[in-house]
C-alpha positions as CSV (number, residue, x, y, z in Angstrom):
1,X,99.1,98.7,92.2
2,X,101.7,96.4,91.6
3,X,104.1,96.8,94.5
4,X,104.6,93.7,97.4
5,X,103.9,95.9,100.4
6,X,103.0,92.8,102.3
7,X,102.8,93.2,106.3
8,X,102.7,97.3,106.2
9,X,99.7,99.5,107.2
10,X,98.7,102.6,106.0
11,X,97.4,105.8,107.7
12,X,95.4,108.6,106.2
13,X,95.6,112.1,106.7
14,X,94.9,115.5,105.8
15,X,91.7,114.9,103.5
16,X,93.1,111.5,102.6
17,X,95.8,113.4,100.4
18,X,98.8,111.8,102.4
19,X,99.3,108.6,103.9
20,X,101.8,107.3,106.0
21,X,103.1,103.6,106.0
22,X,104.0,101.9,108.5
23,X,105.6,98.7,109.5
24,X,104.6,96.7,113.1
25,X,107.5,95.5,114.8
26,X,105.7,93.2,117.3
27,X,109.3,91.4,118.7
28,X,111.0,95.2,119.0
29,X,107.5,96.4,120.0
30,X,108.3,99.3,117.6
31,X,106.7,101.1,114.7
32,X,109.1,101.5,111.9
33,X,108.0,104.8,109.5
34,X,108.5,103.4,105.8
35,X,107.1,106.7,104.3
36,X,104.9,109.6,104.3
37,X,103.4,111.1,101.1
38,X,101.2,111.4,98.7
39,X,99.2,108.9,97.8
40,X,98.4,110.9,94.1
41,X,99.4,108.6,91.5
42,X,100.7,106.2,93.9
43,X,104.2,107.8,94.6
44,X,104.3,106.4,98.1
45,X,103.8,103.0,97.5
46,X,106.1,103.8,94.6
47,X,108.5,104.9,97.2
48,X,108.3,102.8,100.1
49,X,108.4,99.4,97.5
50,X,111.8,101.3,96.2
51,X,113.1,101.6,99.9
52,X,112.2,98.4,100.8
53,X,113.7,96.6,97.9
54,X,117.1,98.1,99.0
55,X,116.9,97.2,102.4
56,X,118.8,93.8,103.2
């Protein structure tokens, strides 16, 4: 794969088309939404690795 999505968890959905990652905020007890898509040709990890390496 090739991305650092280290710490996030993935759900599957709809025939295991789309997934959506996730990030557990324990300290906020929150879920933070990274991305929804689909997982064909890795374009959310593509995406959420994008996202994250723009976040500060």
């Amino acid at each position: 794969m090739g991305y650092d999505l280290t710490g996030l968890r993935a759900v599957r959905f709809y025939h295991e088309i789309y997934r959506i990652v996730y990030e557990v905020l324990e300290k906020e007890k929150t879920v933070k939404i990274l991305g929804i898509g689909k997982r064909e040709r890795e374009e959310i990890y593509r995406m959420v690795a994008h996202r994250r390496a723009k976040i500060p």
